[in-house]
C-alpha positions in Angstrom: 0.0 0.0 0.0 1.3 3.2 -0.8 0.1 6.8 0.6 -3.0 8.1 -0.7 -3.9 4.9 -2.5 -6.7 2.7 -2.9 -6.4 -0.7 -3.7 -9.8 -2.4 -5.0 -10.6 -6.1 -5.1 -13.6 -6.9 -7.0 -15.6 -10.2 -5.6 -18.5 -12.0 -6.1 -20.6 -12.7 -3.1 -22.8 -15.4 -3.0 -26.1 -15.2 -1.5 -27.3 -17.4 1.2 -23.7 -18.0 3.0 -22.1 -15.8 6.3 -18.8 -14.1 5.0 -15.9 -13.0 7.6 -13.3 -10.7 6.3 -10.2 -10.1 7.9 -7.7 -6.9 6.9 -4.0 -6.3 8.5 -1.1 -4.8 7.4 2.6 -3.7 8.5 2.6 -1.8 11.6 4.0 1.2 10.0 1.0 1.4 8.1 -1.6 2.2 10.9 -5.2 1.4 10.5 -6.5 -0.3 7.6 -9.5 1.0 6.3 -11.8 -1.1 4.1 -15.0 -0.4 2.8 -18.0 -3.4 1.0 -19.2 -1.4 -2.1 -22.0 -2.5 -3.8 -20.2 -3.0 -7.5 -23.2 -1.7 -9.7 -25.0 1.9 -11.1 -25.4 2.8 -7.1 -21.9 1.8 -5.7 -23.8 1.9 -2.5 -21.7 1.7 0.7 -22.6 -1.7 2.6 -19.6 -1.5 5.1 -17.4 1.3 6.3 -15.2 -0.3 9.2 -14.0 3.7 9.7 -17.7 3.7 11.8 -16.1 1.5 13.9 -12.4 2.1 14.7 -11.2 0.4 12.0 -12.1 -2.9 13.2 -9.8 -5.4 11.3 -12.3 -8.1 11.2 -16.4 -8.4 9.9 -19.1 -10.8 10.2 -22.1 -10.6 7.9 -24.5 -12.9 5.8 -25.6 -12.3 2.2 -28.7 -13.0 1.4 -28.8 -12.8 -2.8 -25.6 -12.8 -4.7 -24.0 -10.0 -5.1 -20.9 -8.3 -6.4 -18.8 -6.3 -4.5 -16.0 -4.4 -4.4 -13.6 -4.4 -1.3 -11.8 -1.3 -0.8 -8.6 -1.0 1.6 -6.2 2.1 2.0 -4.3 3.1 5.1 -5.1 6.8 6.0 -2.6 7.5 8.4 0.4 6.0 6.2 2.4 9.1 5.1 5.4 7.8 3.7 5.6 9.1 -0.1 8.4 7.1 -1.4 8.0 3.4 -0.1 4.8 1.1 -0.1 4.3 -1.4 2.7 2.4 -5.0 2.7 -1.3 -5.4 3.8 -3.9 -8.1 3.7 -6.9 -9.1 3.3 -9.1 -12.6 3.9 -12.5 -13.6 2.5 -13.8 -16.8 4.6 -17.5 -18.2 4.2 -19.6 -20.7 5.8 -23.4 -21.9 3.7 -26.6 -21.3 5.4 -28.2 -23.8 4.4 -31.4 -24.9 5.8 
């Protein structure tokens, strides 16, 4: 990750199944902020872990398929001339009745 970046990952989530994502990153990079954005004409927001401290991890359940895109960026990493490692994990468990 470099300063004032974005990195985007685009995902397809499908519906019926409880997703946990997971972000982390070098120390020197601070918080890692990532965002769920619906990945159609609205692009609207469905997470914003900024609400919430910049909780690394999330638990949710889709209920129709979906795709998404997840966006990560470190807002408090101000070093212009190197980039640093980060992470992130998509995990899901079905729902099925």
């Amino acid at each position: 990750m470099r300063k004032a970046r974005k990195t985007i990952i685009h995902q397809t989530f499908y519906g019926n199944r409880e997703y946990f994502i997971s972000v982390c990153g070098k120390k020197r990079l601070g918080n890692i902020h990532f965002r769920l954005i619906a990945d159609d004409e609205s692009q609207t927001v469905l997470y914003d872990n900024a609400i919430e401290n910049f909780q690394e991890t999330q638990l949710f359940v889709i209920q129709n398929t979906m795709k998404v895109k997840i966006e990560l960026s470190a807002p408090h990493y101000f070093d212009d001339q190197n980039s640093e490692c980060a992470g992130v994990q998509v995990h899901y468990n079905r729902n099925d009745p």
